[in-house]
C-alpha positions in Angstrom: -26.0 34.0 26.6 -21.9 33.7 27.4 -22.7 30.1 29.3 -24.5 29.2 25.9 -21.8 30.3 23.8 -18.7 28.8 26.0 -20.6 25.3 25.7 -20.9 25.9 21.8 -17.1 26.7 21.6 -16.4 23.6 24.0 -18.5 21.4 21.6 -16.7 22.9 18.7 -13.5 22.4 20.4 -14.3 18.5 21.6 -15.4 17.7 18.0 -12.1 19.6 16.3 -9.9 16.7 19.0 -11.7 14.1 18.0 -11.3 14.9 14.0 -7.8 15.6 14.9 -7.3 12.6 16.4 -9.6 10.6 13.5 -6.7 12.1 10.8 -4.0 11.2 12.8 -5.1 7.3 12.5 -6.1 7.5 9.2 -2.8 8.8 7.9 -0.7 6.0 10.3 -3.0 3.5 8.8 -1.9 4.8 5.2 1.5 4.6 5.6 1.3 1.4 7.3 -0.8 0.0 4.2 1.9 1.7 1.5 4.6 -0.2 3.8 2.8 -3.3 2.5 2.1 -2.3 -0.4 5.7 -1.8 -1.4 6.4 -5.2 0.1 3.7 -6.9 -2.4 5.2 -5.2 -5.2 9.1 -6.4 -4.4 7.3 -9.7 -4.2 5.3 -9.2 -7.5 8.5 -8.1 -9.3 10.7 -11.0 -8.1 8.1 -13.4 -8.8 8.0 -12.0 -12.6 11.5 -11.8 -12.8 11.9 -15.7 -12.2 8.9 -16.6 -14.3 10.3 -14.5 -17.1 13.9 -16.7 -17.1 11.9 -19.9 -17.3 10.4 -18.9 -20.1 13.8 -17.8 -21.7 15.2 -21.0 -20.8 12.5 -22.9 -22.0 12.9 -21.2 -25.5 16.3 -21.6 -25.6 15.5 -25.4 -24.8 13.3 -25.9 -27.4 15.4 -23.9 -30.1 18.3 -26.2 -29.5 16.2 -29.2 -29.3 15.1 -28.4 -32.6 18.4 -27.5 -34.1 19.6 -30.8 -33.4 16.4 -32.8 -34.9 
């Protein structure tokens, strides 16, 4: 019954590693995809900074074009 029982708690033991070892990738993985997530977003935010002061300048444009027409 003991031989029984020591391979249960060896089974246990094997399967509580491998989980272990399962989270331990998962939350590397995480961060790694937040890292690039971050990045994307600096990106995003640049991006819509620049398209936002073309369009300023483009209104400003056409307002002077049409004062002086």
């Amino acid at each position: 019954m003991s031989c029984q029982s020591s391979e249960i708690d060896a089974a246990q033991e094997t399967r509580i590693v491998v989980q272990a070892l399962k989270i331990e990738r998962l939350e590397e993985k995480q961060s790694e995809l937040l890292e690039r997530i971050r990045g994307l977003e600096k990106w995003v935010f640049g991006a819509a900074a620049v398209i936002t002061a073309g369009v300023t300048l483009l209104g400003l444009i056409a307002q002077i074009s049409k004062a002086y027409i």
